[in-house]
N, C-alpha and C positions, 0 to 999 in steps of 0.2 A: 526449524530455522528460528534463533535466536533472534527478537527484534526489539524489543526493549532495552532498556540502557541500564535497568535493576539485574535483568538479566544476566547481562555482559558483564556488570559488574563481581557478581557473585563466581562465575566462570574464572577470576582473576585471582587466587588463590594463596595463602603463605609456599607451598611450595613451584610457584610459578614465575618460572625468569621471562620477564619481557623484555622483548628486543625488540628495540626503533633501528631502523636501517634507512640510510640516505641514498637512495637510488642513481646513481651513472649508469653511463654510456660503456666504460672499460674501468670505473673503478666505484666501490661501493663502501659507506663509511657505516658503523654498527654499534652503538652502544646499549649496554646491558645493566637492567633496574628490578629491584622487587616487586612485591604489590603494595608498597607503601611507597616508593619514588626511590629507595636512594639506590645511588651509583655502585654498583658491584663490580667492574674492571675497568682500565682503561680503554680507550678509543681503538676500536680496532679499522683499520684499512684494508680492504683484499680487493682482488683485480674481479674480474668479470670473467676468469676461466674454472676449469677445472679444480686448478692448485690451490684459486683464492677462494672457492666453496669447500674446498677440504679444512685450512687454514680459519673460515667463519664456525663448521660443525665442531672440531677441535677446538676452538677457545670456546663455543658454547656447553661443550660438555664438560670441559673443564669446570668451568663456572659455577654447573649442577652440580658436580660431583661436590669441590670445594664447600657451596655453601647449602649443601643440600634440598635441591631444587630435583623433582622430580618430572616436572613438564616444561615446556617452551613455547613460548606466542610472539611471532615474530611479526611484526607491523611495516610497514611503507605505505609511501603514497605511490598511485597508479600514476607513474612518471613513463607514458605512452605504451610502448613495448617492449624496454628493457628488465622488467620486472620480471616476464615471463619464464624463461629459461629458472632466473634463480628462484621464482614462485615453485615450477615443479621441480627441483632439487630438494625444497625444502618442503614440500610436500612426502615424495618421494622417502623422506627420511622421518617423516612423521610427526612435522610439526607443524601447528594449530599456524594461519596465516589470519592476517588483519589487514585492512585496506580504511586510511583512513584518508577524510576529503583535502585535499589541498588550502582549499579556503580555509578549512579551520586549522591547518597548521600556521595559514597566514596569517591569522587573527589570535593565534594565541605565543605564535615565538615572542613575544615582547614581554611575555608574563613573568619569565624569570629576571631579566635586568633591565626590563624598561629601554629595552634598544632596539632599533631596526636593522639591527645586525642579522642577514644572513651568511650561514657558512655551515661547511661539513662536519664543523664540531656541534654545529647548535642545532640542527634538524634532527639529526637521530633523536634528542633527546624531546622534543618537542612530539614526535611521533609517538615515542614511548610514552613520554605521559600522556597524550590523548587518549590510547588502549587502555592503559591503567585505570581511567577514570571510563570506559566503556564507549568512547566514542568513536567509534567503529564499525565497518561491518564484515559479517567473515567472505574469507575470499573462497568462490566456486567456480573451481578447473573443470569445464566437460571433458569426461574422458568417456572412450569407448566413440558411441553412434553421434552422441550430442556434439562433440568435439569435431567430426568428424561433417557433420551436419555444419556446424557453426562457420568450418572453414569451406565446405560448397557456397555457402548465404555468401560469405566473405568475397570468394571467387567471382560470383556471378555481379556482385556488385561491381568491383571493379572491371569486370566485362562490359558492365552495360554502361560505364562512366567511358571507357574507352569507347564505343560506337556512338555515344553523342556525342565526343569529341570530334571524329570520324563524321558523321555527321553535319557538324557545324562547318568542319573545313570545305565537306564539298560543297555547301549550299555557298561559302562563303568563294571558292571559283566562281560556281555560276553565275555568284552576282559580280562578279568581273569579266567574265570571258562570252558569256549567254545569259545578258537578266531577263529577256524576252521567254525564257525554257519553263518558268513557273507558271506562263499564261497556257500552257497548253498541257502539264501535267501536275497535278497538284502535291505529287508527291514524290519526288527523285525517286527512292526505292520501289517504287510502281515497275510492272513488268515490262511493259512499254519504254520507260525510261528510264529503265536499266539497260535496255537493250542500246539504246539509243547511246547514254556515255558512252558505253565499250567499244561500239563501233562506227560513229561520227558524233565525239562529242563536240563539236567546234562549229559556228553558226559557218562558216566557210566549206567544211566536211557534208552539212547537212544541206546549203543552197546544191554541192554539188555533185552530190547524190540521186538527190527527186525524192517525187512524193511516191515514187511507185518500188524503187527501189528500196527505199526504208518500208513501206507496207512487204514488200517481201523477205527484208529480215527479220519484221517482227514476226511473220508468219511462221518461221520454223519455231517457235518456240508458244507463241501464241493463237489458238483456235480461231477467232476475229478480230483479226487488226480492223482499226480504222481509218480508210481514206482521207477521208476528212478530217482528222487530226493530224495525218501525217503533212497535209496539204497547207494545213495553219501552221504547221511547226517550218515546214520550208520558206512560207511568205515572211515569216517573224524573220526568218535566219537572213534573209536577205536585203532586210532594213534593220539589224542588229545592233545597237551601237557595243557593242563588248570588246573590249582591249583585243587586237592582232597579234602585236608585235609580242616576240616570244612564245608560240603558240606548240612550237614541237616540246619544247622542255615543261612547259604548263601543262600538256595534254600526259606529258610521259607522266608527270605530278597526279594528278587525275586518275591514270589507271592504277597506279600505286596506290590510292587512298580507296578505290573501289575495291582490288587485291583485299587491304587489309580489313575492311572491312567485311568481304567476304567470310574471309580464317577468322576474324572473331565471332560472328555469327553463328558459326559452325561450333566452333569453341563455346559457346553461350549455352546452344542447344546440349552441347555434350554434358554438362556442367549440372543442367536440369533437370536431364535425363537420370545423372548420377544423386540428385536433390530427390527425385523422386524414390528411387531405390532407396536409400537411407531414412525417408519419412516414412516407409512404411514396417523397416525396423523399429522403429519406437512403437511400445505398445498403444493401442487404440489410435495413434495419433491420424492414422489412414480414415478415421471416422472426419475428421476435421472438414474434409471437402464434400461431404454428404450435407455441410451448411451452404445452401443456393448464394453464392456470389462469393466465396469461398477457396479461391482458386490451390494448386499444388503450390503454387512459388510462396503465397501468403500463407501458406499451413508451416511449409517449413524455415522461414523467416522466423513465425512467434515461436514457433517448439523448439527451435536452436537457439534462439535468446530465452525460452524458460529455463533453458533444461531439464535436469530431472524433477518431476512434478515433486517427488513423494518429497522433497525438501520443504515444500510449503504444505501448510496448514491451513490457509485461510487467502480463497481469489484475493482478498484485499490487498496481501504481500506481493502479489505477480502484479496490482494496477501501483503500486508504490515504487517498485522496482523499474516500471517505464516509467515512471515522473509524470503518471495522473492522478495524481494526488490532490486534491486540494489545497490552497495557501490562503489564511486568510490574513487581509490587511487593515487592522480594526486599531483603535485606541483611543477610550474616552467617547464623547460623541461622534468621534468621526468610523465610519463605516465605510472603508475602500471597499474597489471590487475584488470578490472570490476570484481566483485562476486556478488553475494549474502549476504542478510546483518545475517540471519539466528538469527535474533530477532524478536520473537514472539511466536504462540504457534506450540511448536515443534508438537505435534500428527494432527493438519493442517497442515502443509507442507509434514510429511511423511504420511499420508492417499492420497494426493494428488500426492504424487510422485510414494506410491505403485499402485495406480491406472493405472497411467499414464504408466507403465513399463507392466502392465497386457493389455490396450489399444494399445500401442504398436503392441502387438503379436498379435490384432484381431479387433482390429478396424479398416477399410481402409481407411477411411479420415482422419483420427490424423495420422496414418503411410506416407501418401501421403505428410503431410505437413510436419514433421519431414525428409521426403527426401527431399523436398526443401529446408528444413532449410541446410543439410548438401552438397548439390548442389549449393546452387544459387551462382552466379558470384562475385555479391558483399555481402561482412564481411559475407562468408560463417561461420557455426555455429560446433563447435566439438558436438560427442555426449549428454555430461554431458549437455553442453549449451541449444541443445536444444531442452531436456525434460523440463530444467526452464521453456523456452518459452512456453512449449506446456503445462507446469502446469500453466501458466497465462491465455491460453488461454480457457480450463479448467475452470475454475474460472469465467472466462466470458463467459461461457457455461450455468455454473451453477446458477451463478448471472440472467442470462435471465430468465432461466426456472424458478427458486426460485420467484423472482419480477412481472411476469408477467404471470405464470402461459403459456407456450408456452411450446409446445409438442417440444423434439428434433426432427432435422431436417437434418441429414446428407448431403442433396443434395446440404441445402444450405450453409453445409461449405466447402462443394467444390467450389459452385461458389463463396463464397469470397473469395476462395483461387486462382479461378484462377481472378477476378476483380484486387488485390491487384499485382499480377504477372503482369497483362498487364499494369496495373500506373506506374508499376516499370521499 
């Protein structure tokens, strides 16, 4: 994995046609430069189907043939999700891909005529020269399990945005129809009062019921109801102040939103189940949850935003690529504070930090080192501080076990942690 910019540069070749490409919706704009900048055809325009990735490979090869160009480096900015399809098209035909940052396309269109002119004639070329001069990075398609992984992570995410949503609407009935229902169960989703919406969810339903007939529905389903809850919940219902009026179509509302939260749940679980098949096709990666606090959902999170490990060379490029990176803010006498540069892939850094919060509370070696971090003598660490730390080190937990196939080893990050203590 190329990460330097002398690098990148050198990769950029007399026989190499770059191409900056302006990313659309249904149409894409593309112009074509050397490794010295100048303009080798005019403007090309093609649509976003079939015919117009035919129409880009055909004037690209033309180009080559013409000016004797033996390779191709095609550049864009990650302009959401329209990139994809034409990324593995042009993959697919074997050409080198470049993703370069938006901001610095921002920051440098005005280089050539000093105007804040944007348009589809001026981004391709802005893009293109960024690559030329190595400002870049290459673009990595998971394909096979990773891909495959990447899109479960995807799934479930959006699964579990829809059940808080889900979620919020019901608590947001109850605080209209029954605000009295939270003093007697403290969590809707609780077995008891789940029971209870399905089958008197209305302070009206519940005064006219009893307390004995609700201890007998919850019976079928649950070992000990409790009298005495069901007893508080009938007296609440019956001094309730919660909106009446509209109460059949409110309730019809209600079992709708219990329904669908059901089928997502279900759907959630299915989704997990298939997360966990898929993480333990990745080589070693099944070792990941032999780290205490470690869970399957958090293994396969980081290992679908790694991808394939053998691309990196060094854990420092996997803590760069989540954006924990250091930034420093320094100049002349003045000394801001260090952060975090929080450029890269955000669902990397937060998989890694919800991890780390969950290790925290049950790991005892990451706990141990996390007290020394906010102990030791010298440039002791604040909280926030140093979970970074311990998500870098994290990382290089992971990087081990990933590369080398090496069972975790608890005992032995105690003893680097006390070796490093005694250097100290």
């Amino acid at each position: 994995m190329k990460r330097t910019q002398n690098e990148k540069i050198l990769q950029i070749k007399f026989e190499t046609l770059v191409v900056g490409i302006d990313i659309g919706k249904d149409t894409h704009y593309a112009r074509a430069f050397d490794c010295r900048g100048i303009e080798l055809s005019k403007l090309l325009r093609f649509s976003n189907t079939n015919q117009g990735y035919k129409a880009l490979e055909d004037w690209m090869q033309e180009i080559m043939k013409e000016k004797g160009k033996t390779e191709a480096i095609v550049g864009f900015e990650p302009t959401g999700h329209y990139w994809f399809t034409l990324g593995d098209h042009l993959q697919r035909k074997g050409h080198r891909l470049a993703i370069v940052n938006p901001f610095h396309v921002k920051c440098t269109r005005e280089l050539d005529d000093n105007s804040q002119t944007k348009n589809d004639k001026k981004d391709p070329k802005t893009i293109a020269m960024l690559v030329k001069d190595g400002r870049f990075r290459d673009v990595y398609i998971p394909e096979d399990v990773y891909q495959e992984l990447r899109e479960a992570v995807s799934e479930r995410e959006r699964l579990v945005e829809q059940m808080i949503s889900l979620s919020n609407q019901v608590i947001r009935w109850l605080d209209i129809r029954f605000p009295e229902f939270n003093q007697v169960f403290k969590n809707w989703r609780g077995e008891a009062a789940w029971l209870t919406l399905r089958h008197f969810p209305t302070p009206a339903k519940v005064a006219a019921t009893g307390a004995s007939s609700i201890v007998s529905t919850w019976r079928k389903k649950m070992k000990k109801p409790s009298l005495k809850k069901a007893e508080k919940l009938v007296n609440l219902a019956i001094r309730s102040i919660g909106r009446t009026a509209g109460n059949e179509a409110a309730e019809a509302a209600l079992q709708n939103l219990l329904t669908q939260y059901e089928m997502v749940m279900r759907q959630k679980q299915d989704i997990e189940q298939l997360m966990q098949e898929l993480l333990i096709k990745v080589p070693s990666a099944s070792k990941l949850v032999d780290i205490k606090g470690m869970g399957m959902v958090a293994a396969a999170v980081i290992v679908s935003e790694i991808g394939d490990i053998s691309r990196f060379n060094d854990p420092r490029q996997i803590q760069k690529m989540a954006g924990l990176s250091l930034r420093e803010n320094s100049s002349g006498k003045h000394k801001g504070k260090t952060r975090i540069s929080k450029r890269g892939r955000r669902r990397l850094r937060e998989g890694l930090f919800r991890a780390m919060i969950t290790m925290l509370a049950t790991n005892s070696e990451f706990r141990q080192l996390h007290q020394r971090n906010l102990s030791r003598e010298q440039n002791p660490l604040n909280k926030m501080e140093s979970i970074v730390a311990l998500c870098g080190k994290l990382i290089r937990v992971i990087f081990a076990i990933l590369t080398k196939g090496n069972d975790y080893d608890a005992d032995r990050m105690l003893n680097d942690m006390k070796r490093s203590m005694k250097a100290a």
